[in-house]
C-alpha positions as CSV (number, residue, x, y, z in Angstrom):
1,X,217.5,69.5,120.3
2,X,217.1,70.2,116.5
3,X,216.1,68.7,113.6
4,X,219.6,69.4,112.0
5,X,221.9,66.3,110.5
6,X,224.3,65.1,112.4
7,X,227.4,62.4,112.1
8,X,227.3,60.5,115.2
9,X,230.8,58.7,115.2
10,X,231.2,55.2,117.4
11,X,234.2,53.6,118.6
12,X,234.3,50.3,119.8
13,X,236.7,47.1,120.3
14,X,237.2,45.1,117.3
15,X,235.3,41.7,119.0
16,X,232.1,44.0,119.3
17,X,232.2,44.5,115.3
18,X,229.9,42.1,113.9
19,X,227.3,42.6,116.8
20,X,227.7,46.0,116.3
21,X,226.5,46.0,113.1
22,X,223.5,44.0,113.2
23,X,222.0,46.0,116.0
24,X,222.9,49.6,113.8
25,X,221.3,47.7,110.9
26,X,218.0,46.6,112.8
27,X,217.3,50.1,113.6
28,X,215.7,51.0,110.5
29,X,213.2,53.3,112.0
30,X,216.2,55.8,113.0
31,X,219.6,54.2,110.2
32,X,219.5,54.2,106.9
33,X,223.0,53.2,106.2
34,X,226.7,53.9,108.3
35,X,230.0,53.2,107.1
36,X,232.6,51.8,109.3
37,X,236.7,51.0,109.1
38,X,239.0,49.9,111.3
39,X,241.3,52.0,113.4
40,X,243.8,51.7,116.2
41,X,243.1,53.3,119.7
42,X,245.8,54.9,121.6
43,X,245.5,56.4,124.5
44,X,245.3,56.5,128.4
45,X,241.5,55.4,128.5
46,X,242.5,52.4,125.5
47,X,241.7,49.6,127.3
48,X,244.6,47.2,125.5
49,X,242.2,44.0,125.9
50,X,244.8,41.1,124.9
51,X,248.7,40.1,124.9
52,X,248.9,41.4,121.0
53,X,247.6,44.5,121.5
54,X,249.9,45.1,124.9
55,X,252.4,44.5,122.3
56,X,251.3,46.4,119.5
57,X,250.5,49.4,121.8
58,X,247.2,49.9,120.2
59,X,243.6,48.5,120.8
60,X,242.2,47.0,117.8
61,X,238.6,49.2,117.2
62,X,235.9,49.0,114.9
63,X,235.0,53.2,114.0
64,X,231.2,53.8,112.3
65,X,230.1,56.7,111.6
66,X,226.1,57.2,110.8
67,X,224.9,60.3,109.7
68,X,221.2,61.0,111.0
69,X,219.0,63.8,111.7
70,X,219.8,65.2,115.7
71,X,216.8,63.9,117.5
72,X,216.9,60.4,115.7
73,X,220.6,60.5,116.8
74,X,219.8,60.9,120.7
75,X,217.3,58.4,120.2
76,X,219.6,55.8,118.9
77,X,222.3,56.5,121.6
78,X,220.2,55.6,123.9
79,X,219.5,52.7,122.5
80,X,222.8,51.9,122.6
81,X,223.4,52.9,126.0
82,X,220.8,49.9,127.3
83,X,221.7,47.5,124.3
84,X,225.8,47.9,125.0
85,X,225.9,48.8,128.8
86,X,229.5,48.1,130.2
87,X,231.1,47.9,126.5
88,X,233.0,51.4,127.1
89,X,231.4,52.4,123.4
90,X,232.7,55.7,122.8
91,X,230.8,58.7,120.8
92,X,230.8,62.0,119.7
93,X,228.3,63.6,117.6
94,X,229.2,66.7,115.0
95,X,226.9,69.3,113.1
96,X,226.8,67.9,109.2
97,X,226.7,71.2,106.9
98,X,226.2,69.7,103.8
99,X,225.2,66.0,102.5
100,X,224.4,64.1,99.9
101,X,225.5,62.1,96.8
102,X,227.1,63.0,93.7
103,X,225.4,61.3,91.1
C-alpha cells in the first residue's frame, strides 16, 4: 500500500443515497469532499429491485466518487464493508495522476 491518490468510485441503489452520504460525510478524518450523480446499472449482477426498474431495464444507482490518498482509501472501505454489509455496494479504486483545482 502507498501513499499515492486514488479515486475510489462507489455504486450503490438509489434508496441507499441519502444514508450514503451522511456516513461518506462523517468520515472527516479520511473525506474531504466526493461528488456523486446518478446513473443506471445494467447488467447480469444489477439487481432490478422494483416493478419500474424490471420495466425500465435498468437499476436506478447513486455513483460517488472520492478521491483520497491509497491507505486512507482502504481504511474507509472497510469501513464501509462493516457499516453497509449485505448492501451489494460495488467499488473499484484507480491511480489519480494529477489533481487539483484551477483557480
Amino acid at each position: 500500500m502507498t501513499n499515492q491518490a486514488v479515486c475510489l468510485t462507489l455504486i450503490a441503489p438509489r434508496e441507499l443515497r441519502e444514508e450514503l452520504f451522511d456516513y461518506i460525510s462523517e468520515q472527516t478524518d479520511l473525506v474531504t469532499g466526493f461528488t456523486a450523480s446518478d446513473a443506471a446499472g445494467h447488467g447480469v449482477r444489477v439487481r432490478l429491485r422494483s416493478a419500474a426498474e424490471r420495466v425500465k431495464g435498468h437499476a436506478d444507482e447513486v455513483v460517488v466518487r472520492i478521491v483520497l490518498q491509497e491507505n486512507d482509501s482502504e481504511r474507509l472501505l472497510e469501513r464501509l464493508r462493516s457499516a453497509f454489509a449485505g448492501t451489494k455496494l460495488v467499488y473499484w479504486v484507480v491511480p489519480v495522476t494529477a489533481f487539483g483545482v484551477i483557480d
